[in-house]
C-alpha positions as CSV (number, residue, x, y, z in Angstrom):
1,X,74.7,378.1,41.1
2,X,72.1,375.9,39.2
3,X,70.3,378.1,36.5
4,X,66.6,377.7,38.1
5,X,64.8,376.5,34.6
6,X,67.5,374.0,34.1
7,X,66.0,370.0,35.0
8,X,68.3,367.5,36.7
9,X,68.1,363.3,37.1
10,X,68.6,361.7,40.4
11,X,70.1,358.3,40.1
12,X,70.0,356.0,43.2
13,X,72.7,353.5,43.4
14,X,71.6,350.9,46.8
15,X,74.3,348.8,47.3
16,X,75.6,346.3,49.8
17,X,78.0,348.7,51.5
18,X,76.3,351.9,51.3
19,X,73.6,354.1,49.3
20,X,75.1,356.6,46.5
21,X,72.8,359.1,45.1
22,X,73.6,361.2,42.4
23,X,72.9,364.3,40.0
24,X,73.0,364.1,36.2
25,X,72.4,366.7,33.7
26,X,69.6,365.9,30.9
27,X,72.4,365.5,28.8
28,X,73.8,362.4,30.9
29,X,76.5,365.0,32.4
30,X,77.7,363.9,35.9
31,X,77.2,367.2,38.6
32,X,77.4,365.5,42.1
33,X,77.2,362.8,44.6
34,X,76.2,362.1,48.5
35,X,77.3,358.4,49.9
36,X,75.6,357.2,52.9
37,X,77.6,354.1,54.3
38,X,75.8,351.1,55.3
39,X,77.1,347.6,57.6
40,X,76.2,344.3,57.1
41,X,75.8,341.7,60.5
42,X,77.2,338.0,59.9
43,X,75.3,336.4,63.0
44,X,77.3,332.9,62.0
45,X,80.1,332.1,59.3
46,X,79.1,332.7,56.0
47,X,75.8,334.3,56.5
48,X,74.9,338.1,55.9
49,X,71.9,340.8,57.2
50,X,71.6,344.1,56.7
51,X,68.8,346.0,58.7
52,X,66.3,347.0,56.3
53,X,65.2,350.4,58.0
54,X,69.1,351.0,57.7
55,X,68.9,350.8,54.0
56,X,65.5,353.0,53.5
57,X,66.9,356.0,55.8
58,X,70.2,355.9,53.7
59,X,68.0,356.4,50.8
60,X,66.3,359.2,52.4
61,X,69.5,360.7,54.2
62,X,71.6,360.9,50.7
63,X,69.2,362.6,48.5
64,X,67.9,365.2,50.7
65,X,71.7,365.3,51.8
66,X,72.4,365.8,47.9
67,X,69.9,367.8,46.9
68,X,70.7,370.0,49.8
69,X,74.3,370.7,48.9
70,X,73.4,371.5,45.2
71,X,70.4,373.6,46.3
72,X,68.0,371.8,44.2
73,X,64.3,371.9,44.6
74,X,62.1,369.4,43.9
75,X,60.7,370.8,41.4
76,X,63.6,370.4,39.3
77,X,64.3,366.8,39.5
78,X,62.5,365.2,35.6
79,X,63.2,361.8,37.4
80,X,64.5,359.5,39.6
81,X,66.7,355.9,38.7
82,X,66.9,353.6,41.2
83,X,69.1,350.4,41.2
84,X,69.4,348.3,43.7
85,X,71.9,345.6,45.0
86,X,69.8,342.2,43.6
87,X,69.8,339.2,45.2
88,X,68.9,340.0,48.4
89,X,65.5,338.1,50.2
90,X,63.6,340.5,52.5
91,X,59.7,339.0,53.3
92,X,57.3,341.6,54.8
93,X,53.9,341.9,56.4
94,X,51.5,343.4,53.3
95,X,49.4,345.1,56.1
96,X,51.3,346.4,58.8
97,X,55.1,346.7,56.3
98,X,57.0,345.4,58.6
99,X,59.8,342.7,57.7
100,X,59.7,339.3,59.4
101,X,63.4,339.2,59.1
102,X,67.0,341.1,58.3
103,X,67.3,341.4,54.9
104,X,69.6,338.3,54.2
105,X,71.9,339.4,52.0
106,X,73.2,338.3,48.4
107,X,76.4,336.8,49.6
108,X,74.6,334.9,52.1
109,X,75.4,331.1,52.2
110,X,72.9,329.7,54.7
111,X,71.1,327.4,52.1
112,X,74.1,325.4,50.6
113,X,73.0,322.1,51.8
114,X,70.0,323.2,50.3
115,X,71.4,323.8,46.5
116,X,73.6,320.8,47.2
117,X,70.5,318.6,47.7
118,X,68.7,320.2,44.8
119,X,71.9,319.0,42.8
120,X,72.1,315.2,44.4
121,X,68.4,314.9,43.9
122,X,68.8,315.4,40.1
123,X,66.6,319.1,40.5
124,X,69.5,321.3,38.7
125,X,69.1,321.1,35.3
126,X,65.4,321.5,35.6
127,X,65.9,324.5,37.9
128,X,68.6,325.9,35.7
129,X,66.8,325.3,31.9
130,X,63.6,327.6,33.8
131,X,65.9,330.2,35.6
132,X,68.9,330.6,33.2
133,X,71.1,330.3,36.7
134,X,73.3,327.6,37.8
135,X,71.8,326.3,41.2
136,X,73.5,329.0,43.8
137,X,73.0,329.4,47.6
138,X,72.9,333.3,46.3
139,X,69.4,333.4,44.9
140,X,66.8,334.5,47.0
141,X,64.7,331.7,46.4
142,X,66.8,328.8,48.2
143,X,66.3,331.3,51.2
144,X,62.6,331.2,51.7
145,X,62.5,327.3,53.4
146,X,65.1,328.6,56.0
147,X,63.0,331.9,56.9
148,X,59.9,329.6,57.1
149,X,61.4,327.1,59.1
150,X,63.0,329.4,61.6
151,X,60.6,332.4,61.5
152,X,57.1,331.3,63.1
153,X,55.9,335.2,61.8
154,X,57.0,334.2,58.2
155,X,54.7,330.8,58.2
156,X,51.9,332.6,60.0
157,X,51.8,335.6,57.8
158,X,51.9,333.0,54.9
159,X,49.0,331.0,55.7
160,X,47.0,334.4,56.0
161,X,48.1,335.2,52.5
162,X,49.6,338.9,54.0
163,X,53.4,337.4,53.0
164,X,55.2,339.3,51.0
165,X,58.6,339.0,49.0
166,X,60.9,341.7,47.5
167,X,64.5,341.7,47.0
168,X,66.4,345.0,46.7
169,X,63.7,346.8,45.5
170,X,59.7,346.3,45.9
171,X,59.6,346.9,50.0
172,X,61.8,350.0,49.7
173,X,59.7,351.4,46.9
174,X,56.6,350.6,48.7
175,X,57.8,352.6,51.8
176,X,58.9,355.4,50.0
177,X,55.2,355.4,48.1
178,X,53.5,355.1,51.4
179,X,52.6,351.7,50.4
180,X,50.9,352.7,46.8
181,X,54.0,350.7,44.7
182,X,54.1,346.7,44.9
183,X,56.7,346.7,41.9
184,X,60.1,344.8,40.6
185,X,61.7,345.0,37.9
186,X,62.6,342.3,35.4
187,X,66.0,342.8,35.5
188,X,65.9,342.0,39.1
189,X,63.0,339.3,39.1
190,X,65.5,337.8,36.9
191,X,67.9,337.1,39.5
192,X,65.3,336.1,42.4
193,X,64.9,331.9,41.5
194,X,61.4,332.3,41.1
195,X,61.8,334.0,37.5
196,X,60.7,331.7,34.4
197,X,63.3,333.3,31.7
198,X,62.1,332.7,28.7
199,X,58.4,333.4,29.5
200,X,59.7,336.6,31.4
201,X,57.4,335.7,34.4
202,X,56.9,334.4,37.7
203,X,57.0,330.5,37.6
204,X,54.1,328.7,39.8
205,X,56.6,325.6,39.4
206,X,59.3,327.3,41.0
207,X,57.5,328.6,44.2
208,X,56.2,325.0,44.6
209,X,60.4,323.9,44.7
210,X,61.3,326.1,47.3
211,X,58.3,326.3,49.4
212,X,56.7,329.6,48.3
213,X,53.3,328.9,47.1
214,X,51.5,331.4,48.9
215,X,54.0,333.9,48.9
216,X,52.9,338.1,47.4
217,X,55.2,338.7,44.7
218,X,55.8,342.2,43.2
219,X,54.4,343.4,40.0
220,X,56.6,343.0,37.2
221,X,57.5,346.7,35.2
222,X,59.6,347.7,32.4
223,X,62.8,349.3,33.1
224,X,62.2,352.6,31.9
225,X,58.5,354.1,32.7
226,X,56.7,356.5,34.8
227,X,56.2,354.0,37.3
228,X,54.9,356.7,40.1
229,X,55.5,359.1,42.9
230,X,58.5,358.2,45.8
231,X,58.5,360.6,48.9
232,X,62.1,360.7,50.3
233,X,60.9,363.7,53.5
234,X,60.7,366.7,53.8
235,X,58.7,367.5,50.7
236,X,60.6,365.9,48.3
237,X,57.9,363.6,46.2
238,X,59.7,362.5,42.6
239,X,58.6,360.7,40.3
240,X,60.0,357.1,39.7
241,X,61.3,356.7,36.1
242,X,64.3,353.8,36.1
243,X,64.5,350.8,37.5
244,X,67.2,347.8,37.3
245,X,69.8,345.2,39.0
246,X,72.8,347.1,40.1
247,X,74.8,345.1,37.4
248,X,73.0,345.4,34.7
249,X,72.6,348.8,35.5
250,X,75.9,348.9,35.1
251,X,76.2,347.4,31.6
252,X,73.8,350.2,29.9
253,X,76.4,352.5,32.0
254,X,78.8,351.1,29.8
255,X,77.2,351.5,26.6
256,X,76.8,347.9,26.1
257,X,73.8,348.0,24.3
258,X,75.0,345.9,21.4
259,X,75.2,341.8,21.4
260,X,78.9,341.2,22.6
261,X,79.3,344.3,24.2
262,X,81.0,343.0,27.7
263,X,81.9,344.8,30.9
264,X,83.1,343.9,34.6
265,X,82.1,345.7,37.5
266,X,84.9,345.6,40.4
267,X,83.2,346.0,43.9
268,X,82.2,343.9,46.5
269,X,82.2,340.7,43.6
270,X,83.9,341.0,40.1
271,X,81.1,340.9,38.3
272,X,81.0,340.8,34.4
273,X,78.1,341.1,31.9
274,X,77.8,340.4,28.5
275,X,75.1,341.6,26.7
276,X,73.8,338.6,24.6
277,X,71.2,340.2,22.4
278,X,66.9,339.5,22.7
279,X,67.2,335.8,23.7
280,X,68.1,333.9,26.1
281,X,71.4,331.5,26.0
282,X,72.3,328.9,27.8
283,X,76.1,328.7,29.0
284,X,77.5,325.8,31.0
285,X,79.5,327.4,33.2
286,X,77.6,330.9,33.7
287,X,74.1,332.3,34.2
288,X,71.8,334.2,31.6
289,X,69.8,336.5,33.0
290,X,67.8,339.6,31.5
291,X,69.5,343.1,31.7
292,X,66.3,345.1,31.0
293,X,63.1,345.0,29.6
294,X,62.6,348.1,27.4
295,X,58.7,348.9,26.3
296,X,58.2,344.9,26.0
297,X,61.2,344.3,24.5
298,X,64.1,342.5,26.9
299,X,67.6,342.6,26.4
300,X,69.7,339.4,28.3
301,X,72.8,339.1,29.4
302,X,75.6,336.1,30.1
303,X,76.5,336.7,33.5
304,X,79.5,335.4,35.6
305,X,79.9,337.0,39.0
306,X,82.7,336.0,42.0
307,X,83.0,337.2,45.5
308,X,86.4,338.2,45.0
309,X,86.5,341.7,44.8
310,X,86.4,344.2,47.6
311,X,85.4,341.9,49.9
312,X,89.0,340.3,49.5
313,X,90.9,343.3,51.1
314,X,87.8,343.7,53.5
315,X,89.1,340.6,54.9
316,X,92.6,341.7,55.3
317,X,92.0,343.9,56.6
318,X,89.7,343.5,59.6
319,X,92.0,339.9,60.4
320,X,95.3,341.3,59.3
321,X,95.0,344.6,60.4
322,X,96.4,345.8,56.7
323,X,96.7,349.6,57.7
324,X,97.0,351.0,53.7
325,X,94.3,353.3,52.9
326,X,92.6,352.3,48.9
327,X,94.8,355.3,47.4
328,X,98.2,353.4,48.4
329,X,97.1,349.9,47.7
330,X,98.5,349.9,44.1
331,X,102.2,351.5,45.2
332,X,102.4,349.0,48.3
333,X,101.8,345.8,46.2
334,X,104.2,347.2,43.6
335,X,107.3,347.9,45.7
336,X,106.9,344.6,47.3
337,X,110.0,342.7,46.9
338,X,110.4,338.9,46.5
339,X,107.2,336.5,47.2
340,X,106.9,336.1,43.6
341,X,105.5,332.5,43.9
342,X,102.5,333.3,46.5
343,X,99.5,332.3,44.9
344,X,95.9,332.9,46.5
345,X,93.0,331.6,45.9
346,X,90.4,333.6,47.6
347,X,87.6,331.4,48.2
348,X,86.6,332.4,51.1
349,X,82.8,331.8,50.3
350,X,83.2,329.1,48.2
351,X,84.6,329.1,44.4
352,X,81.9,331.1,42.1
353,X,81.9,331.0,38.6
354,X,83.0,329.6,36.4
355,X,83.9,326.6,39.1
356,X,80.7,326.7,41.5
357,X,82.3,324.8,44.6
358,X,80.4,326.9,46.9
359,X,81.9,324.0,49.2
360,X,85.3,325.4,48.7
361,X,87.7,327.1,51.3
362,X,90.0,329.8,50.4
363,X,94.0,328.9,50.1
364,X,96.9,330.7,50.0
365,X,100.3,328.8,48.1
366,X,103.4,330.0,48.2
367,X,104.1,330.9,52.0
368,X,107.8,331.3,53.6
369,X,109.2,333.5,56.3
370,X,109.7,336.5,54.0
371,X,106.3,336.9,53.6
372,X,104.9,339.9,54.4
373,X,101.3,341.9,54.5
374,X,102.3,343.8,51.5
375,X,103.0,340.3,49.7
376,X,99.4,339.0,51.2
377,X,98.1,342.6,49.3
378,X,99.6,342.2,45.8
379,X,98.6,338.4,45.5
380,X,95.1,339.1,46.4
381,X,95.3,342.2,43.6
382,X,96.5,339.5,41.0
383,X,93.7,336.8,42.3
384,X,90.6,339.4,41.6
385,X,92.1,339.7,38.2
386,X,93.0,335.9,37.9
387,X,89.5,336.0,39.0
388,X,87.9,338.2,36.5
389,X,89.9,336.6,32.9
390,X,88.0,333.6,33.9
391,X,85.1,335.0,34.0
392,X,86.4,336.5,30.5
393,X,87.8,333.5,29.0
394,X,84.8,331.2,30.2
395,X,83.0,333.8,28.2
396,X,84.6,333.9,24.9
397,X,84.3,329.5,24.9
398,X,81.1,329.8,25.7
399,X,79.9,332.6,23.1
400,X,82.7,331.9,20.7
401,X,83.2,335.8,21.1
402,X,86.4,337.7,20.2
403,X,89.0,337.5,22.6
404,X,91.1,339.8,21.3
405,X,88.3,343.0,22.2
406,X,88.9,345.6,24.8
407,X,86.9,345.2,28.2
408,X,85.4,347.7,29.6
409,X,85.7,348.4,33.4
410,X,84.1,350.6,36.1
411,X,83.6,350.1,39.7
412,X,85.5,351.4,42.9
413,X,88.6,348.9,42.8
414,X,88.8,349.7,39.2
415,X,90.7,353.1,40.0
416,X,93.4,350.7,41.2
417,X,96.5,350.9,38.7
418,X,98.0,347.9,39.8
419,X,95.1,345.7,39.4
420,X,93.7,346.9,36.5
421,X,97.4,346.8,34.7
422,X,97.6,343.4,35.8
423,X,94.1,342.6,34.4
424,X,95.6,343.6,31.0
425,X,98.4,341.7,31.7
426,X,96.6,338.3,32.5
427,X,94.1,339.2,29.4
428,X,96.7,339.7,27.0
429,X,94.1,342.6,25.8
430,X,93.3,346.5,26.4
431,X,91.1,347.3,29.5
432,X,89.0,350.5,28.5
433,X,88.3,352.1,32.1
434,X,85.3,354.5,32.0
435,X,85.9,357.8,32.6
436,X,82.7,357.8,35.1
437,X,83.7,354.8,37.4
438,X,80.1,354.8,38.5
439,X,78.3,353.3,35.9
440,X,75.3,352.0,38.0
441,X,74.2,355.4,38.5
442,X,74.9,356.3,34.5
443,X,72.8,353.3,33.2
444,X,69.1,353.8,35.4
445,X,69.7,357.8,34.8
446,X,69.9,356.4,30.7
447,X,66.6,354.8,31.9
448,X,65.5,357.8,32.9
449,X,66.1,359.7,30.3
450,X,64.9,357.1,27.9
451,X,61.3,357.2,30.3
452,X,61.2,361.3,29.6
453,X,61.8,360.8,25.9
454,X,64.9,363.1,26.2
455,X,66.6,360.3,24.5
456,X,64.7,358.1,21.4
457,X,66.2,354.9,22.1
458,X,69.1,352.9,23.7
459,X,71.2,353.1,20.3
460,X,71.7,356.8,21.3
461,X,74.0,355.2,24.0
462,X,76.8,353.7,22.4
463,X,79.8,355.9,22.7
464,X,78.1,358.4,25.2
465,X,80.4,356.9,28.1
466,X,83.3,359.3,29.1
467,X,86.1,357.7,28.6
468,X,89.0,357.4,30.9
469,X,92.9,355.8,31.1
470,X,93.5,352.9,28.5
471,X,95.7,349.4,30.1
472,X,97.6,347.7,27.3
473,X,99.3,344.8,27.9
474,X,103.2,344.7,29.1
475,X,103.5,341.3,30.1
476,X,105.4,339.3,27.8
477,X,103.6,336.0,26.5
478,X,105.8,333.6,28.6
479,X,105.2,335.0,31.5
480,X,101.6,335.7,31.2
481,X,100.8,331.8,30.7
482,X,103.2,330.5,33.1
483,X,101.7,332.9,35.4
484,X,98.0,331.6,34.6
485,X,99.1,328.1,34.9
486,X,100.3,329.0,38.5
487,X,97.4,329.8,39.3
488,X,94.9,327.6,37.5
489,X,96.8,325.0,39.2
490,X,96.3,325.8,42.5
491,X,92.5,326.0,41.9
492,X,92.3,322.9,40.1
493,X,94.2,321.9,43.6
494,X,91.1,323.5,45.6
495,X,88.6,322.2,43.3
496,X,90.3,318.2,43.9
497,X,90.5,318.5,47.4
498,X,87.1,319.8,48.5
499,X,85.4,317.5,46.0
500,X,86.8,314.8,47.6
501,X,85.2,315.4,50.8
């Protein structure tokens, strides 16, 4: 039992695939979770919708769920964190709150000829030098001329000035406020298209590009603040006191409060972020974006993020029918024997960073008759973390960072021994893998606890992750680079042949 003068935080991790809440001590001690799943539609090849009342009852369903089980009251909760997946486009009626369309989701492709015009018509560098992102059909921005163009309620509501946007955040919040909140975070706005980075605001210039002049956009907050009451039912009103992008959530999770400080998120996408100090940098091959914005002061972050995590063995297996549950993916893709040489690149939404071929198809090298499902499993293990050190080694050119350094890892896939001794492998350097694999939920409760002064500053962080299993490196260095030139080969292979069409 709970002692009843003892105060808890409830951090809300909305994600793609489901809706996590969570119970942390004041002290940032983990005490309990409730998942509520969630299912995304793909009404065509390569797009992706969630239902939006979907998301908002699994927000409601796992904390009273939660605070059910733990027998907390109200009462008792100091605050409430809430980070949410990013990227995502949802336009709604200001009046009535009711969306125009399906959320469209993150991984979403629909406006690629889009972003490929943008880029032919000489509109990238521009877009990037404003937005700190490379020109991606992810953003939510490059979304808004499809919805207007195939969405008569979008273009009405529009012209009658009642059109809202939000991504994974402000239409959510304003439900669960009964309409009083109309708020984003920077952290998020950061990743919208419509952000200017290094005035940390909305950019007029950028709604005219993608057709959103017009458009109601959320009020932009710091990450940590009493930003107001949320009602989840059945008498449970808490106040709001954290908010921030899923990823960069994840990076405070992590302790990477520090310039250089790098982690990589293994879920749906490998994502990794770098934390790159109080300005903005411009990288070639990988977005900047700002990882929170703490009373006035932001914090940015290099960012490289590929949809080649989870959504890899997703794949598998719904076309494949691979039967292994998670727990035995790492003991099947070790006892397979022989298929040494199978390669696969895994673009099966295009190549992300650090290539951007959205273009690109997915391709598999390698193949004979002894191939098997288990051989299919292990190579698309070893292509995540292929995957993931160039993400890394992109990185350390760019910055000129250390590439000897651990990495720090969380994430659901990261409880995977194969992988993540194989990411040490492929790095030739230690993988530090937290001790709480959920570090979304760790970094808004840090908010939190930053917003109710229990904590003075973001300093106070460093260290305070738990820390879990340490991956050294076993691979000898022969076999570690004739391994990576295997495999950069057969992407430079994708990259020549889809260019060429």
């Amino acid at each position: 039992m709970h002692n009843a003068l003892t105060q808890y935080i409830l951090a809300i991790d909305q994600g793609t695939s489901g809706t996590s809440a969570s119970v942390y001590d004041l002290a940032g001690g983990f005490v309990a979770r409730s998942d509520a799943p969630l299912a995304s539609t793909s009404p065509q090849a390569g797009w992706v919708e969630q239902d939006p009342y979907a998301i908002l009852d699994s927000i409601r369903t796992s904390v009273r769920n939660l605070l059910a089980q733990q027998g907390l009251s109200p009462a008792r909760i100091a605050g409430v964190g809430l980070a949410n997946q990013g990227e995502s486009l949802l336009l709604w009626d200001t009046i009535t709150g009711e969306p125009v369309y399906n959320l469209i989701g993150w991984q979403c492709t629909r406006s690629l000829d889009l972003c490929q015009r943008l880029v032919t018509d000489g509109l990238s560098a521009g877009f990037t030098k404003r937005t700190g992102l490379q020109v991606h059909p992810e953003w939510p921005a490059t979304k808004i001329p499809w919805v207007l163009d195939n969405v008569p309620e979008a273009r009405r509501l529009l012209e009658k000035g009642r059109l809202a946007f939000s991504m994974g955040d402000a239409w959510l919040l304003y439900h669960l406020s009964h309409g009083v909140l109309f708020i984003s975070d920077h952290s998020t706005a950061s990743r919208s298209g419509f952000y200017n980075l290094q005035e940390q605001e909305w950019d007029a210039s950028l709604l005219h590009l993608f057709r959103g002049e017009g458009l109601l956009l959320p009020a932009l907050v710091d990450s940590a603040g009493e930003h107001g009451a949320l009602d989840f039912g059945d008498g449970f009103r808490l106040p709001l006191c954290g908010l921030a992008l899923d990823q960069a959530s994840a990076l405070l999770g992590q302790g990477c409060v520090l310039p250089g400080e790098l982690k990589i998120t293994y879920g749906t996408c490998i994502s990794l972020w770098c934390n790159v100090g109080k300005a903005p940098v411009a990288a070639r091959h990988l977005d900047c974006s700002l990882a929170w914005q703490v009373a006035g002061i932001p914090a940015f972050a290099c960012v490289g993020e590929a949809d080649t995590g989870s959504s890899v063995l997703t794949w598998l297996r719904k076309k494949f029918g691979m039967p292994w549950p998670d727990e035995q993916l790492a003991a099947v893709a070790r006892s397979a024997v022989g298929g040494d040489e199978l390669v696969f690149v895994p673009a099966l939404k295009g190549l992300d960073a650090p290539y951007a071929l959205p273009k690109a198809h997915g391709v598999i090298y390698g193949l004979d008759t002894t191939t098997g499902l288990d051989h299919l499993l292990r190579a698309a293990l070893e292509s995540i973390a292929f995957n993931a050190a160039d993400l890394v080694e992109s990185l350390a050119q760019e910055l000129d960072l250390d590439a000897t350094l651990p990495v720090r890892v969380d994430g659901g896939m990261a409880a995977n021994e194969y992988l993540m001794q194989f990411q040490a492998d492929i790095l030739g350097r230690p993988v530090l893998l937290s001790g709480d694999l959920e570090a979304t939920s760790r970094g808004v409760t840090s908010l939190v606890r930053l917003a109710r002064r229990v904590i003075p500053g973001l300093q106070t962080l460093r260290g305070d992750t738990p820390a879990g299993r340490v991956y050294t490196p076993q691979m000898s260095e022969a076999e570690r680079e004739e391994r990576k030139m295997r495999w950069k080969k057969a992407v430079q292979d994708v990259i020549r042949y889809y260019q060429s069409e």
